[in-house]
Residue frames as a rotation matrix with the C-alpha (Angstrom) as fourth column:
UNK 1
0.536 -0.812 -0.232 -20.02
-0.147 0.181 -0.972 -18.06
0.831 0.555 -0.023 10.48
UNK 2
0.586 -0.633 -0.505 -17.35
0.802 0.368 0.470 -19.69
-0.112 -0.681 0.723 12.79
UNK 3
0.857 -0.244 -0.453 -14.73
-0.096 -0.941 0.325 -17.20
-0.506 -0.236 -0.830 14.21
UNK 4
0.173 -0.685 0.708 -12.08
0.217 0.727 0.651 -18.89
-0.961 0.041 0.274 11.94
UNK 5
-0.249 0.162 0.955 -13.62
0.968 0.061 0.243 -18.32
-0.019 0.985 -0.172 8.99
UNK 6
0.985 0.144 -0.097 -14.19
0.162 -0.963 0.215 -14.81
-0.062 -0.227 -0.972 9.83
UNK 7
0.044 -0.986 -0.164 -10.14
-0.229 -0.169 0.958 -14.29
-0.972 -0.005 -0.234 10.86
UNK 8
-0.521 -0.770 0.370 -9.45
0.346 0.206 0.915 -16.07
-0.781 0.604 0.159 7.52
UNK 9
0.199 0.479 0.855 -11.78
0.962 -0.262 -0.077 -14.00
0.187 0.838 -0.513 5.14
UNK 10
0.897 -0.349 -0.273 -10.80
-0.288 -0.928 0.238 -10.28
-0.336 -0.135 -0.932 7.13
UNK 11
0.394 -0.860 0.323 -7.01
0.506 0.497 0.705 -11.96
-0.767 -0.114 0.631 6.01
UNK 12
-0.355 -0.152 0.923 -7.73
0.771 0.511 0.381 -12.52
-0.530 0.846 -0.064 2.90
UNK 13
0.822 0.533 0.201 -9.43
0.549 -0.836 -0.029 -8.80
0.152 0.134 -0.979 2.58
UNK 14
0.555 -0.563 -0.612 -6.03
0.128 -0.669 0.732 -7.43
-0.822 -0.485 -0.299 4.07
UNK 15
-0.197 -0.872 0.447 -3.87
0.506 0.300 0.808 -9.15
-0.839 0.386 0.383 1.64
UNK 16
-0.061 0.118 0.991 -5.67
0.997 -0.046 0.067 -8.16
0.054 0.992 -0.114 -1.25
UNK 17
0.954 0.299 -0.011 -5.82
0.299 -0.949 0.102 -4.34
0.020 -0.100 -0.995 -0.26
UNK 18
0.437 -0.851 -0.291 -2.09
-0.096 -0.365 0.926 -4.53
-0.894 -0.377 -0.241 0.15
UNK 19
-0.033 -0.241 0.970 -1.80
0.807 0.566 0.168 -6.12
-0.590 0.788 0.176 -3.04
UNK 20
0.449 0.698 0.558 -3.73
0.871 -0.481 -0.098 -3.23
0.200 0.530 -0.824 -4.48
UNK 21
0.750 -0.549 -0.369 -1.46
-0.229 -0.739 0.633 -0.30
-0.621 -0.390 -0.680 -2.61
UNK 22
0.174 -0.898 0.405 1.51
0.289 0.439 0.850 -1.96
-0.941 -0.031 0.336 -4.00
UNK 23
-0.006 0.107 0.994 0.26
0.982 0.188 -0.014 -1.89
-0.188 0.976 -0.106 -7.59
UNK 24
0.911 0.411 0.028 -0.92
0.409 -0.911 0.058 1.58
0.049 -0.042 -0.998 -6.89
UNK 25
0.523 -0.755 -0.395 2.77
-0.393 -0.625 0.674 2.50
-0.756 -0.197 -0.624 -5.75
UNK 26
-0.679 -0.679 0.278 4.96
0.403 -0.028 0.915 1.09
-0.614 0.733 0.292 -8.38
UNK 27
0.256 0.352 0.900 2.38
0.933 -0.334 -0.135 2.28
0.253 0.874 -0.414 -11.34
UNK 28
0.990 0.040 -0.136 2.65
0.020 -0.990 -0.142 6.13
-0.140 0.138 -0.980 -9.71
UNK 29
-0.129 -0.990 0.059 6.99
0.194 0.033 0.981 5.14
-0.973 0.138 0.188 -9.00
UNK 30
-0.258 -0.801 0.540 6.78
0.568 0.326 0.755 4.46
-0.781 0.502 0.371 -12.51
UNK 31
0.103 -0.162 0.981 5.34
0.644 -0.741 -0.190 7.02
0.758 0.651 0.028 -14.75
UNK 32
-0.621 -0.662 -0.420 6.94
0.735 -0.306 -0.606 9.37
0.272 -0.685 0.676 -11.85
UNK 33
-0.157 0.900 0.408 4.06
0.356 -0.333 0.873 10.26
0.921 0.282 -0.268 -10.74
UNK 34
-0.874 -0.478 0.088 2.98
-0.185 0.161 -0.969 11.41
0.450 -0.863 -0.229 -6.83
UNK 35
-0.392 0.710 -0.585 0.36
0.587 0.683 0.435 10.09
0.709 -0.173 -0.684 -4.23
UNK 36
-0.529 0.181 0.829 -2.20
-0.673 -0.685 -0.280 12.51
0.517 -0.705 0.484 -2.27
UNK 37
-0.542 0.030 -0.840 -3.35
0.489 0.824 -0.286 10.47
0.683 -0.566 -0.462 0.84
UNK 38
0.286 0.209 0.935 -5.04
-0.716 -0.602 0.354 11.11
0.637 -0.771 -0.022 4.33
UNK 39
-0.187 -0.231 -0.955 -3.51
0.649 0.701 -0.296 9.73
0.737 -0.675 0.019 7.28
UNK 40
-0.319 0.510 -0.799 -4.89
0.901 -0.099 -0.423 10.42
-0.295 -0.854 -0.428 10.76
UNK 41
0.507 0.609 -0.610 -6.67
0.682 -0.716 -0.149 13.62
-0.528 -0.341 -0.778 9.53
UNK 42
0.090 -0.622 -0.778 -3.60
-0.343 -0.753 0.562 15.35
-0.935 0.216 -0.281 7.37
UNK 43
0.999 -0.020 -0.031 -3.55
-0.027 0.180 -0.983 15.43
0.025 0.983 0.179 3.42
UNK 44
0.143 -0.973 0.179 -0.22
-0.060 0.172 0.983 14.34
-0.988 -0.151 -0.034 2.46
UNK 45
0.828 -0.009 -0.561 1.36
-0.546 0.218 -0.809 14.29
0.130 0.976 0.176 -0.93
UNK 46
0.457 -0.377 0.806 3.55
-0.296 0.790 0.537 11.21
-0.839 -0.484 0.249 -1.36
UNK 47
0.340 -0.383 -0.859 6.51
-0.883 0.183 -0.431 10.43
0.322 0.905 -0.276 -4.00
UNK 48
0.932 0.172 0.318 6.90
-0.315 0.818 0.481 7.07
-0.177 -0.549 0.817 -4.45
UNK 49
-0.171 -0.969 -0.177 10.66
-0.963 0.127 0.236 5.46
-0.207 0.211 -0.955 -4.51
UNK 50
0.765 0.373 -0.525 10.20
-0.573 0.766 -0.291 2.84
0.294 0.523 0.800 -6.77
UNK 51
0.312 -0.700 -0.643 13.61
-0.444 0.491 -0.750 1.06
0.840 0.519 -0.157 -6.35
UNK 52
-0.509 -0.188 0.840 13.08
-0.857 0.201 -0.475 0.32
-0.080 -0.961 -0.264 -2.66
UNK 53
0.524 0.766 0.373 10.79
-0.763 0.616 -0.195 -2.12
-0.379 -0.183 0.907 -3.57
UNK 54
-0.891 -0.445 0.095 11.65
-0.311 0.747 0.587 -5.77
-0.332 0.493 -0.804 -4.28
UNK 55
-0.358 0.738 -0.572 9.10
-0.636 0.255 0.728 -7.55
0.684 0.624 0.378 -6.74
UNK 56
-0.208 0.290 -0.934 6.54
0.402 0.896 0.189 -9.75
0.892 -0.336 -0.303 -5.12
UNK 57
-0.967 -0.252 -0.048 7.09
0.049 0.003 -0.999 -8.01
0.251 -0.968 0.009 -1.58
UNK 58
0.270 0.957 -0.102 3.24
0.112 0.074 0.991 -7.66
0.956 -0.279 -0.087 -0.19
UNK 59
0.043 -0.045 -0.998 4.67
0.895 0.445 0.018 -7.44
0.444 -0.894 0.059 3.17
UNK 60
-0.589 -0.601 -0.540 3.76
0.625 -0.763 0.166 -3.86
-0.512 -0.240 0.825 5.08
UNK 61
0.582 0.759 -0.291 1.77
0.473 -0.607 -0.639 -0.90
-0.661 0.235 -0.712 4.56
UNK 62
-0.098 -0.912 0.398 3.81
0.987 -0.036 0.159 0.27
-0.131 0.409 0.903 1.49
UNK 63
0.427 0.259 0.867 2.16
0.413 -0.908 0.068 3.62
0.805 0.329 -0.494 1.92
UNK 64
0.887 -0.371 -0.276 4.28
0.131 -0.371 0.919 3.89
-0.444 -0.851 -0.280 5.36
UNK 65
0.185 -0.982 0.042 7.31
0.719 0.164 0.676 3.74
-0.670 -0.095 0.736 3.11
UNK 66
0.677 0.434 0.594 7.59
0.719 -0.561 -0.410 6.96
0.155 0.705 -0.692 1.37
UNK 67
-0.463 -0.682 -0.566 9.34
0.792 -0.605 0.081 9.87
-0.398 -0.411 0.820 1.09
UNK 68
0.611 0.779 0.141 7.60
0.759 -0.527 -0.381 13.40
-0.223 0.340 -0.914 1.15
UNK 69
0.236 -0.462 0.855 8.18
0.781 -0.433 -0.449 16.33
0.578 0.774 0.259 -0.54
């Protein structure tokens, strides 16, 4: 495979994993629900704030936006 097509298939892997966070946060936002996570090594629990979000966004690790308990 050309290094092009490499860059644009690891993209196309990003997007869809963000896609897939997103969904993940507004479904827990909405049945008010909260998110347990690891980031560098530390269990977090994570409530999502549903109304920060605009529809569509995809832009951004929406698991950096959060507020914990």
């Amino acid at each position: 495979m050309k290094e092009k097509e490499i860059l644009e298939m690891q993209r196309l892997i990003d997007e869809g994993v963000r896609k897939a966070q997103y969904r993940l946060w507004q479904r827990a936002g909405a049945a008010r629900q909260s998110l347990v996570v690891c980031r560098g090594g530390k269990i977090m629990e994570m409530i999502p704030d549903v109304d920060q979000w605009v529809e569509d966004s995809f832009s951004g690790d929406p698991l950096a936006r959060r507020k914990q308990r």
